[in-house]
Backbone as CSV, one residue per row, in Angstrom:
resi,resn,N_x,N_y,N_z,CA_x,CA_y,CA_z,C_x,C_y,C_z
1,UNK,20.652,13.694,-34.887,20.483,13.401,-33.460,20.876,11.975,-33.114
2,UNK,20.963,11.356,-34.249,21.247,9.891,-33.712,23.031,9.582,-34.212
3,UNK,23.499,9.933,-35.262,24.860,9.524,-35.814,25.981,10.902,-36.109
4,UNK,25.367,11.957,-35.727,26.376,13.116,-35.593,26.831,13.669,-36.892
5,UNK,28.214,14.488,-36.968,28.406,14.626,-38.323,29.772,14.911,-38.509
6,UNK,30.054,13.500,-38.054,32.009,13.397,-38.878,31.243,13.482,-40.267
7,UNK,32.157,13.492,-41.244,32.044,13.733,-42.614,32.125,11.996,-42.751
8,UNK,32.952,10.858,-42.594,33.214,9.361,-43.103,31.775,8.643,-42.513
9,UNK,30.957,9.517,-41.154,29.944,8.517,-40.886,28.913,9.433,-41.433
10,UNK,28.479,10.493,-42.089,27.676,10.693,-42.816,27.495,9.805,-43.892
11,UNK,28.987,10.160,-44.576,28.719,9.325,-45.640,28.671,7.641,-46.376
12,UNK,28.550,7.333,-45.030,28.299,6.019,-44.806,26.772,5.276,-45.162
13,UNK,26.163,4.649,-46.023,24.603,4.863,-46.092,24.015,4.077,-44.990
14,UNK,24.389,2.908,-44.175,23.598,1.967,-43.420,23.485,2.362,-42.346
15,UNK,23.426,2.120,-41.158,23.513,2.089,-39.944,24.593,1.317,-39.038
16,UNK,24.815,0.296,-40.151,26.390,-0.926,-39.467,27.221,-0.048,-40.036
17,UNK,26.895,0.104,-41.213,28.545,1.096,-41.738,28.890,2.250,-40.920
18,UNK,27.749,3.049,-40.643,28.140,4.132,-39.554,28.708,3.843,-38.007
19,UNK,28.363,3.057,-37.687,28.860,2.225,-36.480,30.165,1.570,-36.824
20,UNK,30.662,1.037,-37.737,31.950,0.601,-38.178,32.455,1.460,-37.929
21,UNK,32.537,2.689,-38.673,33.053,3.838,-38.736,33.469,4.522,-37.635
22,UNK,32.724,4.509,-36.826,32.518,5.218,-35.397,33.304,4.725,-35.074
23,UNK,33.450,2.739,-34.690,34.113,2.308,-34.132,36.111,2.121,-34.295
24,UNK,35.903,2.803,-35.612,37.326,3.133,-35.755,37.685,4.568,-35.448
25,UNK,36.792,5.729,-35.403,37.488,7.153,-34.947,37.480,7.044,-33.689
26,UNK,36.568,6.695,-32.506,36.261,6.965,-31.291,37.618,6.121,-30.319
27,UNK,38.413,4.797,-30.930,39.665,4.267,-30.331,40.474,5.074,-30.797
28,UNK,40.705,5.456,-32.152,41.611,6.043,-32.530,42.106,7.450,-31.797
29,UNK,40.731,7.956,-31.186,41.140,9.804,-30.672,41.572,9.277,-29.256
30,UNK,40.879,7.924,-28.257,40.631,7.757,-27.239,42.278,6.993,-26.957
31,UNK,42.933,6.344,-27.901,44.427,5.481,-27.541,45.113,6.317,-28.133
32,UNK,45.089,6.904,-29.141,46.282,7.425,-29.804,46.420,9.164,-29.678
33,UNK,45.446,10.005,-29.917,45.234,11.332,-30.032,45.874,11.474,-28.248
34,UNK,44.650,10.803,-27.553,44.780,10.949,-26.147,46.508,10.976,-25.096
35,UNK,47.100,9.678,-25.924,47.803,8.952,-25.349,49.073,9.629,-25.803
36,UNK,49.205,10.283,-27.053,50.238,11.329,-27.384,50.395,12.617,-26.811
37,UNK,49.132,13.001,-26.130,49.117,13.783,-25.009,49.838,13.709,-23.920
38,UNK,50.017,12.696,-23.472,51.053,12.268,-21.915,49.995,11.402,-21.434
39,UNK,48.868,10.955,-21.631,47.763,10.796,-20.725,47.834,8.875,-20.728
40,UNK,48.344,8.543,-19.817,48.932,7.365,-19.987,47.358,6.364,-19.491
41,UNK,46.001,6.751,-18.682,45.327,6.127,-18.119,44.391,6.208,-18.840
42,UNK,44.203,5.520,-20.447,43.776,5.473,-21.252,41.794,5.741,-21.342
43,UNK,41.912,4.479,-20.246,40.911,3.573,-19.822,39.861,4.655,-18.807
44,UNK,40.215,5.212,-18.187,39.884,6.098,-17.106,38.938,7.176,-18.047
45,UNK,40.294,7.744,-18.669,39.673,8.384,-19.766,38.351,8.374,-20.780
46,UNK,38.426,7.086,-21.135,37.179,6.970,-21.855,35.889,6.933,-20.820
47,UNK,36.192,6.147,-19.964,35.031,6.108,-18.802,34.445,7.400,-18.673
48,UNK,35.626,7.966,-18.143,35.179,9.636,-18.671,33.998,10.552,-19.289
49,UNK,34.549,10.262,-20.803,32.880,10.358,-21.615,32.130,9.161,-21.595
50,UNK,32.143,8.579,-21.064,30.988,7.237,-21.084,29.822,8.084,-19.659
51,UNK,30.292,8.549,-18.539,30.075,9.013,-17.794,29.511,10.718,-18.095
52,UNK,30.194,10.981,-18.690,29.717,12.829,-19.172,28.711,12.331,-20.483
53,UNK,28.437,11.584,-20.852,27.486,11.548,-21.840,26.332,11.293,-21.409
54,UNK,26.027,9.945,-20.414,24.928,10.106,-19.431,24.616,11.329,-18.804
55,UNK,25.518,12.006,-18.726,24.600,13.498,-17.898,24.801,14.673,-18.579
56,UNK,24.656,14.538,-20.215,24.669,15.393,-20.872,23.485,16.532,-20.785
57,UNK,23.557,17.879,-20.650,22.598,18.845,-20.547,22.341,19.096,-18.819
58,UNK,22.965,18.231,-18.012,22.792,17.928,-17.010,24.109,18.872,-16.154
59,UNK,23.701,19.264,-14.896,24.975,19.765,-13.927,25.777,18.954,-13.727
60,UNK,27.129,19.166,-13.865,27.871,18.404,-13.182,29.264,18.243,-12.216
61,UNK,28.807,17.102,-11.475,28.891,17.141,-10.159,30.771,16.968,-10.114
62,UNK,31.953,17.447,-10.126,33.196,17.361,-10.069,33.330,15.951,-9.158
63,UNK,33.328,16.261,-7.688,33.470,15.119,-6.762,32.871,14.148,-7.304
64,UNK,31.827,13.796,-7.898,31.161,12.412,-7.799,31.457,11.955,-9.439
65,UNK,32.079,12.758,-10.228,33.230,12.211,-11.497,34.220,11.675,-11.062
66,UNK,35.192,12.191,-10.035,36.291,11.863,-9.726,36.199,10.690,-8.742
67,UNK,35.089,10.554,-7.668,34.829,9.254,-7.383,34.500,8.138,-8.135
68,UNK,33.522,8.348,-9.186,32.790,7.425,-10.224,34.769,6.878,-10.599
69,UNK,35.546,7.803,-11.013,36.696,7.283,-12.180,37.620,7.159,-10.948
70,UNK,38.103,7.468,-9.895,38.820,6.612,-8.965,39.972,7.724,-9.298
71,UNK,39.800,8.603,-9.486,41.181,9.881,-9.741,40.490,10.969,-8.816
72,UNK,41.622,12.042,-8.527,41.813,13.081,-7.746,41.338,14.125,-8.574
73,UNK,40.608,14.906,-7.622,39.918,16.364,-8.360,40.579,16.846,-9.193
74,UNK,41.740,16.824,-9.382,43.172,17.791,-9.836,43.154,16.889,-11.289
75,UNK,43.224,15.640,-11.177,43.298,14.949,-12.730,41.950,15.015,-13.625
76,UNK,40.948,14.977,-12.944,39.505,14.893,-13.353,39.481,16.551,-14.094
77,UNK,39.453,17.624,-13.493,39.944,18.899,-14.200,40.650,18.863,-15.421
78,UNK,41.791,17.934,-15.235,42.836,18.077,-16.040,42.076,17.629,-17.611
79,UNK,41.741,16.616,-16.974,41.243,15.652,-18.195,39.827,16.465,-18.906
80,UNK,39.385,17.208,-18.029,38.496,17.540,-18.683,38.545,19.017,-19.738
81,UNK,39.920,19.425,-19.043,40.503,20.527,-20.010,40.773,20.132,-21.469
82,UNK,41.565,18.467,-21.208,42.139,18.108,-22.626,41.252,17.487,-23.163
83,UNK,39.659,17.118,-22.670,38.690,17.209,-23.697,37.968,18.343,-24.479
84,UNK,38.371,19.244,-23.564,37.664,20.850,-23.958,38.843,21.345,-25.672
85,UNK,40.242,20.744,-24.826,41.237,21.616,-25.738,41.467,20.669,-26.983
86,UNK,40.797,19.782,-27.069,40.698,18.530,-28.668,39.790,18.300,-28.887
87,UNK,38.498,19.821,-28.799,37.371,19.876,-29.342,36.731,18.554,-29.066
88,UNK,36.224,17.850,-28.080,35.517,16.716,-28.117,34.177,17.514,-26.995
89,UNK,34.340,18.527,-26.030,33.540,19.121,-25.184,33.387,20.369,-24.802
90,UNK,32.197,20.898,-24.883,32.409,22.436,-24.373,31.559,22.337,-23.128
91,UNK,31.907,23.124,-22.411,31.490,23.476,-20.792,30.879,24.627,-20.626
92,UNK,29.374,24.802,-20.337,28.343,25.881,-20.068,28.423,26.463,-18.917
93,UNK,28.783,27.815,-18.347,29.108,27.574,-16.860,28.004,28.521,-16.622
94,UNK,27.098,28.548,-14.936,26.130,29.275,-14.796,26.280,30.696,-14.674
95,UNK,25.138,31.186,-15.225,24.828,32.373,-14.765,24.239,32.914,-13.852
96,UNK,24.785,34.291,-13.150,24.727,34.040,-11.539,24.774,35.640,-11.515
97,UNK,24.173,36.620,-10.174,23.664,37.523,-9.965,24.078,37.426,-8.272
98,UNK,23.199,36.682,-7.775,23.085,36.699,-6.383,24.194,35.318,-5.878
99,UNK,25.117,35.164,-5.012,25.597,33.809,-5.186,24.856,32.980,-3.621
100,UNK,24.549,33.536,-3.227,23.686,32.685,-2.107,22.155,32.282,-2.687
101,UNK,21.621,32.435,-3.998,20.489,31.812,-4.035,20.593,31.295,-5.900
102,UNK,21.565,31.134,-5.862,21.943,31.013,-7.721,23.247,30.642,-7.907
103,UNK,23.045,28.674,-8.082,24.034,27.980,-8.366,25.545,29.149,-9.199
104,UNK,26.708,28.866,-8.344,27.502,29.791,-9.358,28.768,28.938,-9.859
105,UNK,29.066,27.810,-9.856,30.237,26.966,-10.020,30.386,25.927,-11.283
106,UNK,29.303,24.933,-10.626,29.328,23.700,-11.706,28.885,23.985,-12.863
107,UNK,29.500,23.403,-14.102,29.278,23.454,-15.488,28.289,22.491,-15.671
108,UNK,27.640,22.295,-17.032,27.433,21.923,-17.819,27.978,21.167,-19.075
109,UNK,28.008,19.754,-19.513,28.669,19.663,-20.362,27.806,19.201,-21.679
110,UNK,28.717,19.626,-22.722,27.900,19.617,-24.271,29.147,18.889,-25.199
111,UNK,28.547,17.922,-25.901,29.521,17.084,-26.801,29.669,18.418,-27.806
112,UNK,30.476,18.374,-28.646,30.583,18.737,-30.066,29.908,17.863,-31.292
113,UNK,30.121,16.433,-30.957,29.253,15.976,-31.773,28.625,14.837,-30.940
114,UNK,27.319,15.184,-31.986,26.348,13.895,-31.086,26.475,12.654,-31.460
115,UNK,27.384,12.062,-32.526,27.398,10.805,-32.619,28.178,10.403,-31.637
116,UNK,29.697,11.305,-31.296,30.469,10.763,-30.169,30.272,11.003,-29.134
117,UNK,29.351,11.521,-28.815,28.075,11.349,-26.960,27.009,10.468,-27.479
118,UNK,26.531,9.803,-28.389,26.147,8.563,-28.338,26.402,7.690,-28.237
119,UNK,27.789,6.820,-29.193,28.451,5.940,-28.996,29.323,6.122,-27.495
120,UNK,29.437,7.149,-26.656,29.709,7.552,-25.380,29.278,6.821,-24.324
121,UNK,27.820,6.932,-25.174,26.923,6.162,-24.120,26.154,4.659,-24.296
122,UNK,26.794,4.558,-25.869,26.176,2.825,-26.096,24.761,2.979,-26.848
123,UNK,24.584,4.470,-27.339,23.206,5.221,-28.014,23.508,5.035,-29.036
124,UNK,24.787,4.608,-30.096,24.742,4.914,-31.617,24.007,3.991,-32.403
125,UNK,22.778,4.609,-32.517,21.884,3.684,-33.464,20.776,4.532,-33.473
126,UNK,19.879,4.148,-34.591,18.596,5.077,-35.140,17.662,5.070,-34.052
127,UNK,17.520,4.069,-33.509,15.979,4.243,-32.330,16.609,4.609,-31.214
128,UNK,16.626,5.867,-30.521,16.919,6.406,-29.053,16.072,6.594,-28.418
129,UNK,16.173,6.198,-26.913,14.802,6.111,-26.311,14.674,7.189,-26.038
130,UNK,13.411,7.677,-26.537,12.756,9.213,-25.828,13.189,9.324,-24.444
131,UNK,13.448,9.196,-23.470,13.896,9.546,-22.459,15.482,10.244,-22.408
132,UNK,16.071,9.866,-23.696,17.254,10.779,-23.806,17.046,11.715,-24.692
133,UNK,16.289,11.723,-25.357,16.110,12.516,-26.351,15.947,13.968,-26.212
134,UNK,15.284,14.608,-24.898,15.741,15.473,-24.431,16.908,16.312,-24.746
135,UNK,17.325,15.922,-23.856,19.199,16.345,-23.512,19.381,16.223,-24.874
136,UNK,19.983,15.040,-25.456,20.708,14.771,-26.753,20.026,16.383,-27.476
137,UNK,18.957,16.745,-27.886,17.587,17.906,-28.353,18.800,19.103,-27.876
138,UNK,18.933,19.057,-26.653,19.433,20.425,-26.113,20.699,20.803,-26.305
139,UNK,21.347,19.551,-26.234,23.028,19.398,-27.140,22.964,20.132,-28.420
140,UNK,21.801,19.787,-29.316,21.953,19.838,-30.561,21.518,21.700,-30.865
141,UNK,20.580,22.105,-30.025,20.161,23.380,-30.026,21.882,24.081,-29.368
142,UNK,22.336,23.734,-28.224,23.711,24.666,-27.926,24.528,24.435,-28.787
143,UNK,24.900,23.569,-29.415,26.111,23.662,-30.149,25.700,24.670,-31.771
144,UNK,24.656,24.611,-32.097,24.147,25.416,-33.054,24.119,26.974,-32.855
145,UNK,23.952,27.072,-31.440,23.668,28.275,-31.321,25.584,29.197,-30.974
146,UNK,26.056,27.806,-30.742,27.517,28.078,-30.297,28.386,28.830,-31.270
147,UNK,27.480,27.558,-33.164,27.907,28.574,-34.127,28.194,29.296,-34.475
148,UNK,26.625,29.924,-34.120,25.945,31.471,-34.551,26.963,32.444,-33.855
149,UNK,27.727,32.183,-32.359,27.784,33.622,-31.965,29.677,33.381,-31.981
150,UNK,29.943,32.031,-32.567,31.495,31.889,-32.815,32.671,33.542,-32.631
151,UNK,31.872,34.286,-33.414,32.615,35.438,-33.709,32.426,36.543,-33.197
152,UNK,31.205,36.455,-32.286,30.790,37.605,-31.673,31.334,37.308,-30.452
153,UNK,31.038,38.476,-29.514,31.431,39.064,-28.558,30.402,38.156,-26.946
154,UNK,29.948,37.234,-27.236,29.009,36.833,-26.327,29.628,35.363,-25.826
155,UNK,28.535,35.233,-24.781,28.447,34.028,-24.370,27.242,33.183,-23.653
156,UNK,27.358,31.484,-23.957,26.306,30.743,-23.120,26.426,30.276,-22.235
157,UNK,25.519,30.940,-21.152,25.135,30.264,-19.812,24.291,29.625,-19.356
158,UNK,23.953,28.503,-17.837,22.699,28.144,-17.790,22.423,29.012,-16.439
159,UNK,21.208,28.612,-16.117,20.891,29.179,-15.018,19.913,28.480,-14.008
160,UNK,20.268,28.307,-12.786,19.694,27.831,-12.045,19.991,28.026,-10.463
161,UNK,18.450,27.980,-9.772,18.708,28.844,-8.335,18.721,27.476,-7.337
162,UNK,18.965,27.923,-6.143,19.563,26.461,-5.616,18.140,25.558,-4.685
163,UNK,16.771,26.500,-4.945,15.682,25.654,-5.069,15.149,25.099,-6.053
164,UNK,16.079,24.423,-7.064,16.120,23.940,-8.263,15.249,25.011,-9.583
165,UNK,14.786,26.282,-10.151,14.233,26.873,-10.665,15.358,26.895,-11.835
166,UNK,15.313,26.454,-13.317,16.316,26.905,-14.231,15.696,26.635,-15.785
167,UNK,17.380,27.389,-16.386,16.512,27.984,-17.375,17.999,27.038,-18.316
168,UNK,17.470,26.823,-19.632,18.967,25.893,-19.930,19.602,26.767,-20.726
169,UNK,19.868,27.795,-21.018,20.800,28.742,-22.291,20.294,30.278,-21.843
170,UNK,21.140,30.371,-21.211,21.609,32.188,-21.409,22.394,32.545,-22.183
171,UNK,22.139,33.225,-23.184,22.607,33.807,-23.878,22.882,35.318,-23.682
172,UNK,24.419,35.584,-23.480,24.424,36.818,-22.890,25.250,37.910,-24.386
173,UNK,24.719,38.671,-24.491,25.644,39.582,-25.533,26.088,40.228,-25.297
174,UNK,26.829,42.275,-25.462,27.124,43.347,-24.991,25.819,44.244,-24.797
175,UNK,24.591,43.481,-25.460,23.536,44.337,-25.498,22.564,44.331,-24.850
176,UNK,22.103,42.718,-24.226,20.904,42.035,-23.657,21.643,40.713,-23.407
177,UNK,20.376,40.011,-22.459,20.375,38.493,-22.075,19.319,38.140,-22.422
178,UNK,19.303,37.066,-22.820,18.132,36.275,-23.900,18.196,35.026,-23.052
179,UNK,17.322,34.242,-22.122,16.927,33.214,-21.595,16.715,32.541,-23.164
180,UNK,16.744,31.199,-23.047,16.706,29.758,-24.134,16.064,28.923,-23.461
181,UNK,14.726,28.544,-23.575,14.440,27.233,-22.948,14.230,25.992,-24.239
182,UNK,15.338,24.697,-24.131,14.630,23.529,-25.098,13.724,22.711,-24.861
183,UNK,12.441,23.017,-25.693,11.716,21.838,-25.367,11.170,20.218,-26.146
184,UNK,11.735,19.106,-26.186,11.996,18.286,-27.267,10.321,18.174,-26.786
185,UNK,9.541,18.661,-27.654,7.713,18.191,-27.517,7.125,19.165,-28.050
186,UNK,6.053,18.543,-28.627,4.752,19.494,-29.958,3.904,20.145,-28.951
187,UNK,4.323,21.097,-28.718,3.314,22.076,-28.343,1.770,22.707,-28.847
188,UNK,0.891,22.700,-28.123,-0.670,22.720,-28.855,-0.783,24.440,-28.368
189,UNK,-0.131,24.655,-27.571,-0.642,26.129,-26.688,0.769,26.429,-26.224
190,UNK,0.937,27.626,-25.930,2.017,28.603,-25.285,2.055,27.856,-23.375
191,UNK,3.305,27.313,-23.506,3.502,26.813,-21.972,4.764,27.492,-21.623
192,UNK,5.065,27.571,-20.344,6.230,28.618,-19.845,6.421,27.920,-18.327
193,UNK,7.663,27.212,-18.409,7.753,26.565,-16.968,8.195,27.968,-15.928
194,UNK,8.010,26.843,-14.459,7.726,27.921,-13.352,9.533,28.428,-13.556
195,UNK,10.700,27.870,-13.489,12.097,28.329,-13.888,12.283,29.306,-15.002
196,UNK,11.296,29.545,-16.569,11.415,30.585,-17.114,10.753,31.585,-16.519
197,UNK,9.701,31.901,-16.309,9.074,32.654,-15.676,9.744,33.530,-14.447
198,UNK,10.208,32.784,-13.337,11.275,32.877,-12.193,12.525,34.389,-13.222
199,UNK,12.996,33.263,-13.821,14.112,34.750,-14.579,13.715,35.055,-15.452
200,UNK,12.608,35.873,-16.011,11.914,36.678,-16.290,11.488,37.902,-15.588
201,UNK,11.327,36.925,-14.160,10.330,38.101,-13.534,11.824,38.460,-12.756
202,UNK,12.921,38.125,-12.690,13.789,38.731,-11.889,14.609,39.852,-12.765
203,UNK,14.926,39.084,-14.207,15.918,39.561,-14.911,15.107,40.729,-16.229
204,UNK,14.302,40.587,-16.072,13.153,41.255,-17.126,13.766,41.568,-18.583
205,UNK,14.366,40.366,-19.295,14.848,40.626,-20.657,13.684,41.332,-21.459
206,UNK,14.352,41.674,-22.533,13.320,42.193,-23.533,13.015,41.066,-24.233
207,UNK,13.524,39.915,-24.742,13.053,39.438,-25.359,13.333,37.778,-24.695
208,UNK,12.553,36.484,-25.106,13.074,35.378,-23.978,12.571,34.079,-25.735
209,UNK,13.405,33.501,-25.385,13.148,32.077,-26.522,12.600,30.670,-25.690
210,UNK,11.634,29.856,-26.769,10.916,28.860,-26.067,11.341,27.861,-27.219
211,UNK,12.810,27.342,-27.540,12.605,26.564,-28.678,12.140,24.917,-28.755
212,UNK,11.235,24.806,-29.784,10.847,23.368,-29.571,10.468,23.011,-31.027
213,UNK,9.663,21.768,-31.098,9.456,20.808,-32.639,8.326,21.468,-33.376
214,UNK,7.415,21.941,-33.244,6.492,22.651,-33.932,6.085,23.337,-33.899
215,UNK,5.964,24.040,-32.784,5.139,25.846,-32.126,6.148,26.999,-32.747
216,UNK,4.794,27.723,-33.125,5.645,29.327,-33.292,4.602,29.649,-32.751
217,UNK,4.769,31.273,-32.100,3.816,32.015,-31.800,4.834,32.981,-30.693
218,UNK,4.291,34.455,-30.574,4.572,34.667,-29.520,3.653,35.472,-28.839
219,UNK,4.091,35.824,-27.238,2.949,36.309,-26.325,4.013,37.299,-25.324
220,UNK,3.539,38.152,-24.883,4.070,38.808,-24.020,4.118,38.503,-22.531
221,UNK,5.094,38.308,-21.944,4.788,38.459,-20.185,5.374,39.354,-19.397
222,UNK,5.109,40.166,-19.249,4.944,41.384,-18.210,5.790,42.535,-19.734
223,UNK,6.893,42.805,-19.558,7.758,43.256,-20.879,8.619,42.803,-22.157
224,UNK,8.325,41.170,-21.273,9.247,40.543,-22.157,8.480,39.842,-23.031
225,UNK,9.033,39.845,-24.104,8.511,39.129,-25.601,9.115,37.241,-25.604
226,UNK,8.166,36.865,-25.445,8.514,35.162,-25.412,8.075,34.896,-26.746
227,UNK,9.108,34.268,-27.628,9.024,33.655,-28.267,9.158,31.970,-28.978
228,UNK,8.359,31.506,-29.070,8.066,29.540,-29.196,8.924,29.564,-30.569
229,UNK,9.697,29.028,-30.985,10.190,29.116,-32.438,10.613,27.352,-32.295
230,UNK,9.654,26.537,-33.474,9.980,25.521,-34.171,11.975,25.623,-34.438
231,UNK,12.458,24.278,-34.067,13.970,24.150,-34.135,14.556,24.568,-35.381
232,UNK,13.588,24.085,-36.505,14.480,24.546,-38.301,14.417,26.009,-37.947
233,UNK,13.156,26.712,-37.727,13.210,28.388,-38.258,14.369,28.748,-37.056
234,UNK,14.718,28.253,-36.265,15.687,28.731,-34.812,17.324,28.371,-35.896
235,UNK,17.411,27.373,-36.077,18.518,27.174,-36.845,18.842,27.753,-38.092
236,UNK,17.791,28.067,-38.959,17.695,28.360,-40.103,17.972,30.079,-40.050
237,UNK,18.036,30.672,-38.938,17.702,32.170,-38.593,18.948,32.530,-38.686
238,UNK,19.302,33.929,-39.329,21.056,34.595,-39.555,21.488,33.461,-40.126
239,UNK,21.090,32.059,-40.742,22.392,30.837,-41.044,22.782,31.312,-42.333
């Protein structure tokens, strides 16, 4: 959660060495990878993820990227394709039913790795302030789960209604939809925010996930089976 997992900054033992390290892949993809692309506004670019890393796990807003970086909707897209298409970002897009009461447009964005949405954001180092830790938590749960279904037939969505009610990972298959809620916090008792509950009681899965740092248990609500699953046994599951 704090230094990601290129293979040269794993195996780096300190914390300066991993940051050295960093600091030579993250110019290298950002001037040269980038810039062999056609993408001549180097600078813009990086701002880019400096900007999508702060609102990682977070909606995001197209217009107020392309204002923040001083480019046209049309390049801001662009650019964000050729982060999608050189594996540096994947894009969660919502899941949607009704489109007048259930966000249906803006994505979501998720690093591939969390060291380069840390150093993104000026985070690469061992102490992160709990206040990001969150998100960074929820990065680390989607891209895991992104793994798992690499080969299958599915996909992840988020969900959220436009009186703010949401849920962060739909997981949709050919068979069922499985709501995902992350929660980076030690749970003492079974809690269920008012947004899971909401698509539950609309979407009535059979089964709904509560993943977080230490709770297992599960409980039923109305038909659906909620389950709390600690992050190792969630990761560790089919691996």
């Amino acid at each position: 959660l704090s230094f990601g997992g290129f293979p040269r900054v794993i195996l780096d033992e300190t914390a300066l060495e991993k940051k050295r390290t960093m600091e030579e892949i993250y110019p290298s993809y950002i001037d040269k990878d980038i810039r062999d692309l056609g993408i001549t506004k180097t600078r813009e670019f990086g701002e880019m993820y400096r900007i999508l890393a702060s609102r990682t796990g977070r909606i995001l807003n197209y217009h107020e990227l392309s204002n923040s970086l001083n480019l046209s909707l049309q390049t801001v897209k662009q650019y964000l394709w050729y982060a999608e298409k050189t594996f540096q970002i994947d894009l969660s897009f919502p899941f949607f039913q009704n489109k007048k009461k259930e966000i249906t447009k803006s994505p979501i964005v998720y690093f591939r790795d969390i060291g380069f949405l840390n150093y993104s954001a000026g985070n690469f180092h061992a102490d992160i302030k709990n206040s990001d830790m969150g998100f960074i938590f929820q990065n680390f749960i989607f891209q895991n789960l992104r793994e798992k279904i690499r080969y299958e037939n599915s996909t992840l969505n988020y969900w959220r209604t436009t009186d703010g009610a949401e849920v962060d990972i739909i997981l949709r298959t050919p068979k069922e939809i499985i709501p995902i809620e992350v929660k980076y916090q030690n749970f003492k008792k079974p809690e269920i925010t008012r947004g899971f509950r909401n698509f539950i009681g609309k979407y009535k899965p059979k089964k709904a996930r509560i993943v977080n740092l230490n709770f297992s248990e599960e409980i039923k609500l109305g038909d659906t089976l909620v389950e709390f699953l600690p992050w190792h046994s969630f990761i560790l599951e089919n691996s």
